[in-house]
N, C-alpha and C positions, 0 to 999 in steps of 0.2 A: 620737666621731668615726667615718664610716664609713672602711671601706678604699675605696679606688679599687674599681670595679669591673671583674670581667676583662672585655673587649672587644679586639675584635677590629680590627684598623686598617681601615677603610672608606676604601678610596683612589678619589678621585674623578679620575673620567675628563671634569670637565669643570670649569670657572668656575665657583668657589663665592664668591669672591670680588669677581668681574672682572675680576683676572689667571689668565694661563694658568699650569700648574704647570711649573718650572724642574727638577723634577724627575721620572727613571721612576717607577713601580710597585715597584719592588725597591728603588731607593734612599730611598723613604720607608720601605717598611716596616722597612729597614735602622734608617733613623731617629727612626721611631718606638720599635722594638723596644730601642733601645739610650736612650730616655729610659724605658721601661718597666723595663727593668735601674738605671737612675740610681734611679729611684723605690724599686724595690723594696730598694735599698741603701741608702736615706735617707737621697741626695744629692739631697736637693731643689731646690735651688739649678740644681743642672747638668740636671733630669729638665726645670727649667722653662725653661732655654734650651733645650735642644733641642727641646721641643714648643713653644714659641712661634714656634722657626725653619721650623716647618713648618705650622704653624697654619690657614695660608690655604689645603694643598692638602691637608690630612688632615682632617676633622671631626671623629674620635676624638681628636686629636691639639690641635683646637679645643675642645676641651668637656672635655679633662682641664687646658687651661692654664685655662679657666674655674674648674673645682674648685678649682685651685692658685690662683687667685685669689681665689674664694669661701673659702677657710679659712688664706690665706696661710703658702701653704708654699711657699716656695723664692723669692717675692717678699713684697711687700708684701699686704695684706689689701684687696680691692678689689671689695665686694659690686655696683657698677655696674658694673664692667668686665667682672667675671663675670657679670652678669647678660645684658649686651650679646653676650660669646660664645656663650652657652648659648642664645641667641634665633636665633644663626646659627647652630650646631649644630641646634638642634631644626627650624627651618625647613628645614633640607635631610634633616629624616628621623628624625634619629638618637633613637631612644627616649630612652638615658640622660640627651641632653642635655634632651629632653623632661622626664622625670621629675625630675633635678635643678633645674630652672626653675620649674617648676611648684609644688615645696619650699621655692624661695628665696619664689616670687609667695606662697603658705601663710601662714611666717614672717613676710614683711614685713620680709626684709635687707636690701633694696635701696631700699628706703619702704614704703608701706603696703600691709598686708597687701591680697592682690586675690585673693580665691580665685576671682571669674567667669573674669579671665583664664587661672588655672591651669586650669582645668575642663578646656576641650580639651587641653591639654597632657595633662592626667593620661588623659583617655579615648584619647587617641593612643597616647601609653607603655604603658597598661593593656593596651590591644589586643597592644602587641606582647610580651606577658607580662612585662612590667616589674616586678616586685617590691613594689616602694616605691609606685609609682604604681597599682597593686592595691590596695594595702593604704589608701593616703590616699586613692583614689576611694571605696572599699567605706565610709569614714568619712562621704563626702558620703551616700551613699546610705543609711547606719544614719541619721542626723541629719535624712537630706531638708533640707540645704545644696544649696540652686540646682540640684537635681532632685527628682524625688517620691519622697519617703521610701518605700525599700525593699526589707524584709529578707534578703526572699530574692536579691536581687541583691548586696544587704554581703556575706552568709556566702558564696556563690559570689564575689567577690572574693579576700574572706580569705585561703578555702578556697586558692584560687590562689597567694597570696603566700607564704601557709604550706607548700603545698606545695615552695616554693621554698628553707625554710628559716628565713622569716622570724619569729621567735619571737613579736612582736608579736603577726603577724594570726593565731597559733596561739592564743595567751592570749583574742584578743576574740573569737575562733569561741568557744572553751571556753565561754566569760563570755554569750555570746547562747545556747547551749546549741542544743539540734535545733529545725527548723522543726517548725510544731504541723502536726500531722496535719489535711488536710483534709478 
């Protein structure tokens, strides 16, 4: 299971919803921050009311009650409901939701697997040095999955992800070994 990722609350100044936010700038990240504390205490249950009650005017805040839906923590397990957050998070920007969407579309947790749809998701998240989403593009691109195979584009992915930490895209950089000399 991953950990949450740390992210920073993105507080929007405008309808992400359709309604306007009822709350400031300070009083989300107040309550943001204090479901971040519920989480990191694993109180899941309470990390996911509080992000649910903010949901509609925070998109970090939108796309971690998606997580919490997607692996049913602190609610019930609800791979469409998550699925449906994380398509409004990622639409308004947000990498992670990108890259976790793009994982769920991958898998096939929500129905069947669609990696065309994931594609831009992943090259969105990628862009914005996303991790996960480096690392599963760099896959499309080893395989030439719905782009044109290649390599040098996977290992400069990897290369990326790995640099992040990501032990995976270390191991498959290792495993493709150096580009051949031209």
């Amino acid at each position: 299971m991953r950990k949450l990722l740390p992210i920073m609350p993105l507080l929007l100044g405008f309808m992400v919803s359709g309604c306007a936010s009822n709350q400031t700038g300070a009083t989300l990240k107040n309550s943001f921050d204090s479901g971040v504390a519920a989480y990191d205490s694993g109180d899941y249950a309470k990390a996911y009311k509080i992000w649910s009650s903010i949901d509609d005017d925070d998109i970090a805040a939108m796309r971690n009650v998606a997580m919490m839906r997607r692996q049913g923590l602190g609610t019930d397990k609800d791979p469409k409901g998550a699925e449906d957050l994380y398509l409004r998070a990622a639409e308004a920007g947000l990498p992670t939701a990108q890259a976790d969407l793009a994982d769920m579309l991958i898998r096939g947790e929500a129905g069947p697997p669609d990696p065309q749809r994931a594609l831009p998701l992943l090259q969105a998240a990628a862009a914005a040095n996303h991790p996960l989403a480096q690392y599963e593009l760099a896959q499309f691109y080893e395989v030439g999955q719905l782009v044109p195979k290649n390599l040098t584009v996977a290992r400069n992915l990897y290369a990326a992800a790995a640099s992040h930490g990501m032990k995976e895209a270390q191991a498959r950089l290792d495993q493709l070994g150096p580009a051949a000399a031209p």
